[in-house]
N, C-alpha and C positions, 0 to 999 in steps of 0.2 A: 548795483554791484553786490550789494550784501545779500539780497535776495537771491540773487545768482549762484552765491556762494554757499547759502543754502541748501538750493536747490541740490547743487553738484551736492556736496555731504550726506541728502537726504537719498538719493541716486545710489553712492557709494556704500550706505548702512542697508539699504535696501539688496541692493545686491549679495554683499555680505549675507545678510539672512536669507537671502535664497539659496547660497551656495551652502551655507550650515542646514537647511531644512532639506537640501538635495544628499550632503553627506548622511542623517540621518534617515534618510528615504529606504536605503538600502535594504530590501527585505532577502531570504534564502531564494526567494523566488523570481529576482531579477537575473539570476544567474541563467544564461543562455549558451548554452555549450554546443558545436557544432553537429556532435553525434552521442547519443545514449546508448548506455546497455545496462538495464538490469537484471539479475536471475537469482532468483529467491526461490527453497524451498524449505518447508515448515513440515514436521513430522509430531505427533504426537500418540502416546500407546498409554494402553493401559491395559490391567488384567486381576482380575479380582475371583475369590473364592472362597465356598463360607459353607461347610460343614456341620450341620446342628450334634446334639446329642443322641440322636434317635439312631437305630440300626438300618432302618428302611432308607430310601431317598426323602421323606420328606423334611421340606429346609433346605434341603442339598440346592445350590446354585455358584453357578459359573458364568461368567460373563470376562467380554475384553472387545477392545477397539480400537481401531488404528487410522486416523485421521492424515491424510496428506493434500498438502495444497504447494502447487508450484506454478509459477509465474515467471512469464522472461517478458522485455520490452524491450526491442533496440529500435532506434530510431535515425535517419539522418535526415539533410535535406530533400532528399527526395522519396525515401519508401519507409516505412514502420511495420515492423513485425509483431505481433505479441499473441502471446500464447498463454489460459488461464487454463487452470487443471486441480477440481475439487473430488477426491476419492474418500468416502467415508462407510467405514466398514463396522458393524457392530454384531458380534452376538452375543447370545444369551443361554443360558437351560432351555427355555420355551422355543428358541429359534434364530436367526440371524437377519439381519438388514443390510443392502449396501446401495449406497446408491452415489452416482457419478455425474460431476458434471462438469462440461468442455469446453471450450472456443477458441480459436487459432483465424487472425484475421492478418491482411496482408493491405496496406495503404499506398495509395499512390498519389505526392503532393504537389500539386501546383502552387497558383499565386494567391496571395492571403490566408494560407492553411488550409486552402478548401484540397478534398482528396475522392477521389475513389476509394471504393473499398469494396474485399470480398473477403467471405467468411464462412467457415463452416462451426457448428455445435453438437453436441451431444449432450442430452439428457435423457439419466435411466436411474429407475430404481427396481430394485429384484422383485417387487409384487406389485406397483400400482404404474408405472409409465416405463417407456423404451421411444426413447424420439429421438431423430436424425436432422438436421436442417442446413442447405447450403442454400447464402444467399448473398447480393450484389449492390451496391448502390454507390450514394455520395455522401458527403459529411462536410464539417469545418471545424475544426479544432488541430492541440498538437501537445502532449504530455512530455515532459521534459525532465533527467538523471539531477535534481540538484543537490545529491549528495555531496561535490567537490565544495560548495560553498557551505554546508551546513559543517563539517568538518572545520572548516577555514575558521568558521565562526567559534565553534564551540570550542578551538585550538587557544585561538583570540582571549574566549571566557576564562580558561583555565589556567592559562600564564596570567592573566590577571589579577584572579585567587590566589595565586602563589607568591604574586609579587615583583613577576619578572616580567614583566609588560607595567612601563608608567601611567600609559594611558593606552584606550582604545587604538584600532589601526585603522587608517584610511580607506575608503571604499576602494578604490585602487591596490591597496596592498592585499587587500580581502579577496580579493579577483586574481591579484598574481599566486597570493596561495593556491585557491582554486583549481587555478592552472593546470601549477606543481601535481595537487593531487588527483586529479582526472583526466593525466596524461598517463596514457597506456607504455609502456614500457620499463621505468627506472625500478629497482628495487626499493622495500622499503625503507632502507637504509642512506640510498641516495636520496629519497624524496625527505627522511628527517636532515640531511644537510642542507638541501637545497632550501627548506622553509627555514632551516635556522641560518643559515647566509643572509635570505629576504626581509627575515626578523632583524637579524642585527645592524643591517643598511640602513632602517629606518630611526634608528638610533632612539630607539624608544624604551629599548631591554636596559636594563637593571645594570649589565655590566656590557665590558667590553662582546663577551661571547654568554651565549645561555649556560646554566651551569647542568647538570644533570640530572637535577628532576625533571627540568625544562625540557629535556631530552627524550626523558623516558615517559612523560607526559604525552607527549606528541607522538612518540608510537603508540601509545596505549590506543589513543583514539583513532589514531592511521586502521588499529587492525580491529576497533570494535565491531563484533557482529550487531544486528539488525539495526543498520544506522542510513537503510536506503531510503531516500526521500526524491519521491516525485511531485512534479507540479503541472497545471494543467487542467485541460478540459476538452470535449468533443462532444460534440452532437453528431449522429449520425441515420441515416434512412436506408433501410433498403429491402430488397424485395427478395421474394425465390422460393423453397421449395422445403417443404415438412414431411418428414416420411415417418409414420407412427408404427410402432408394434404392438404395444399395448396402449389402452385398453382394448385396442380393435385397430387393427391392420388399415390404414388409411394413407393416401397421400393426398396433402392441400396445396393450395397458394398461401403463402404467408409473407405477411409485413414485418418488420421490425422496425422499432423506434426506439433506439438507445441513445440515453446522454448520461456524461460522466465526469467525473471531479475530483478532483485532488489539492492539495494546500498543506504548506510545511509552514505554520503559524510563526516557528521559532526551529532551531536546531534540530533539538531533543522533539518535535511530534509530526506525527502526519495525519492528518483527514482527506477521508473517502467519501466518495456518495454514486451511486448509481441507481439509475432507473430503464429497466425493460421491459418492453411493450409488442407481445407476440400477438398477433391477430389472424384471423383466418378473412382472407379477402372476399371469397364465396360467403362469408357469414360473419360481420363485423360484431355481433352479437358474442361468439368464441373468441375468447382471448386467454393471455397467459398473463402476468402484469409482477416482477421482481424489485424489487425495492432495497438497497442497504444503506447502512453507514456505519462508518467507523473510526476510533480516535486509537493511534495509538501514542506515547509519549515515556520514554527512556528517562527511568528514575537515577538516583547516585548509587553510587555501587555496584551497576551493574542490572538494575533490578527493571523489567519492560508492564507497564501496564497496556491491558490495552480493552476498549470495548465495543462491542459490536449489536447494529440492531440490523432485523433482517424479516419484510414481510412479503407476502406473497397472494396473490388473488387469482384462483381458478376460475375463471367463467365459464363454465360449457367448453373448457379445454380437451382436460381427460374425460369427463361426463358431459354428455349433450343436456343430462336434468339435470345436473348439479353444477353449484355454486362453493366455492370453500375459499373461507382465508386464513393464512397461518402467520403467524409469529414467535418470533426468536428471538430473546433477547443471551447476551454471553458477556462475560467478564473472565478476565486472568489478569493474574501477577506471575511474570517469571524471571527468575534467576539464571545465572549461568554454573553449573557444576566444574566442566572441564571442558574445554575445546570448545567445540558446538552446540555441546549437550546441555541442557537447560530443564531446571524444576519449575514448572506451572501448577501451580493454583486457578482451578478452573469451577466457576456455577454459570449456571444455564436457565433458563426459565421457557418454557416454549407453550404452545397453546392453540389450536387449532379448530375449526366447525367440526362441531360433535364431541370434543370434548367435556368430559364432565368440569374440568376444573383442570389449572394447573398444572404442566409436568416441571418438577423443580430436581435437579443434579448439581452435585458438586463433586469433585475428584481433585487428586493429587497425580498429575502428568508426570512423564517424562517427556521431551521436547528437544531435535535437533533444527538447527535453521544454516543452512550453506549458502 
């Protein structure tokens, strides 16, 4: 009998710790919401000019750039749309650079995430490439908006700090925030009632009702910009057709082999990664081969750091005798000024075959993000 009784007790603690190691399981990234949409875009300019003492031109230089990147993802059960879009323009006294890069794909999902997919890209730069590519295949994966829970969380962290949450909220209450704020429709006014209603049912707040820091807390971070965080991954295959301008007028067969990555570690960051693999099927010796990653992570006050490495491997892509690989490495800190508008702190390190040595930049941005 006593053994028995044991047992059960041992059964019953056991349980307990599983059900405490499940409450703490909870990551940003268990959040599964039935439909996503995100649409980001990032601007950044600059403009510089520098006059010597001299009467002639020499010294005299001008320069300016203007960087844009925009990105949408909506996703449901059944189709995924997403669209990347990198435009980067620079000149100088000596001359100007721009060069563009595209892709707009369209998913279609079956059972266990596996999907069709079709796609088109563009890549061009105003002196060394102009290429076209529509292509078709299948994949397995599925990237997911879990900004509603990172919000929920970071809500959670902040009445903490303040004092008006006694303790943590249950994974369950974390989710019903969620809800609240990734549901398309309420103003933001009704969604701070609705989570402070949520809050004070669980009878965990400080008082009977939140007082008004509580309040003005919880929009603050309702309408912080850059606070989109995806999660996810896909591997994808497919095939179809390369139409080149430069360096010479061509059309191939081309593969792609893209996989791809995402993880919101904690509230405040996200990491990327991707890897792309263009090959000429007539000649698996030609390839294109892009590489990134990225951390970005939301300091106090307001402040985004974020950093990015980025390389690239030509094989007999643009040159049938050449070879070249490049690297980029970038860091920023930015602040927000007013509205949208954000001051970045930006260095750059880049380095490529045939360089003598390091190209090293640093600037002071201006930066809008919608």
């Amino acid at each position: 009998m006593r053994n028995r009784l044991w047992l059960a007790v041992s059964l019953i603690m056991l349980a307990a710790l599983a059900v405490e190691a499940q409450q703490r399981a909870l990551t940003v990234c268990d959040y599964r919401p039935p439909e996503s949409r995100v649409s980001t875009l990032d601007l950044q300019g600059s403009f510089s000019m520098y006059d010597g003492p001299y009467a002639d031109d020499r010294g005299r230089s001008v320069s300016a750039s203007l960087v844009a990147d925009y990105g949408l993802l909506h996703t449901s059960e059944a189709l995924a749309q997403q669209v990347d879009l990198l435009a980067d323009i620079r000149g100088k006294t000596s001359g100007w650079t721009a060069e563009l890069e595209s892709a707009a794909s369209l998913r279609m999902f079956w059972e266990n995430d596996l999907f069709a997919v079709g796609a088109i890209g563009v890549d061009a730069t105003n002196e060394v490439r102009v290429e076209a590519d529509a292509t078709a295949g299948i994949g397995t994966g599925r990237f997911r908006d879990v900004t509603p829970l990172a919000k929920a969380i970071s809500i959670q962290d902040a009445l903490l700090d303040l004092g008006e949450l006694l303790a943590p909220l249950s994974n369950e209450t974390l989710l019903d925030l969620a809800q609240i704020l990734g549901e398309a429709g309420p103003t933001e006014d009704e969604r701070i009632v609705r989570i402070a209603d949520r809050l004070e049912a669980t009878s965990l707040t400080r008082g009977e009702e939140l007082d008004v820091r509580a309040l003005l807390e919880i929009g603050a971070i309702i309408e912080e910009a850059d606070t989109s965080r995806v999660c996810g991954s896909d591997v994808q295959a497919r095939i179809g057709l390369t139409a080149s301008v430069l360096p010479e007028p061509r059309i191939s067969t081309t593969g792609i082999l893209l996989a791809r990555y995402a993880l919101v570690p904690d509230p405040v960051s996200q990491i990327r990664a991707s890897v792309e693999a263009k090959l000429r099927l007539a000649d698996l010796d030609q390839m294109s081969v892009s590489g990134s990653t990225s951390y970005t992570r939301r300091l106090p006050d307001g402040w985004v750091a974020r950093a990015t490495y980025r390389v690239d491997l030509d094989r007999m892509w643009s040159d049938a005798e050449a070879t070249t690989w490049a690297h980029a490495v970038s860091s920023s800190l930015t602040t927000q000024l007013f509205g949208a508008v954000g001051m970045s702190l930006v260095a750059n390190a880049e380095y490529q075959t045939g360089d003598e040595e390091i190209t090293y930049s640093i600037g002071l941005l201006l930066e809008a993000s919608f």
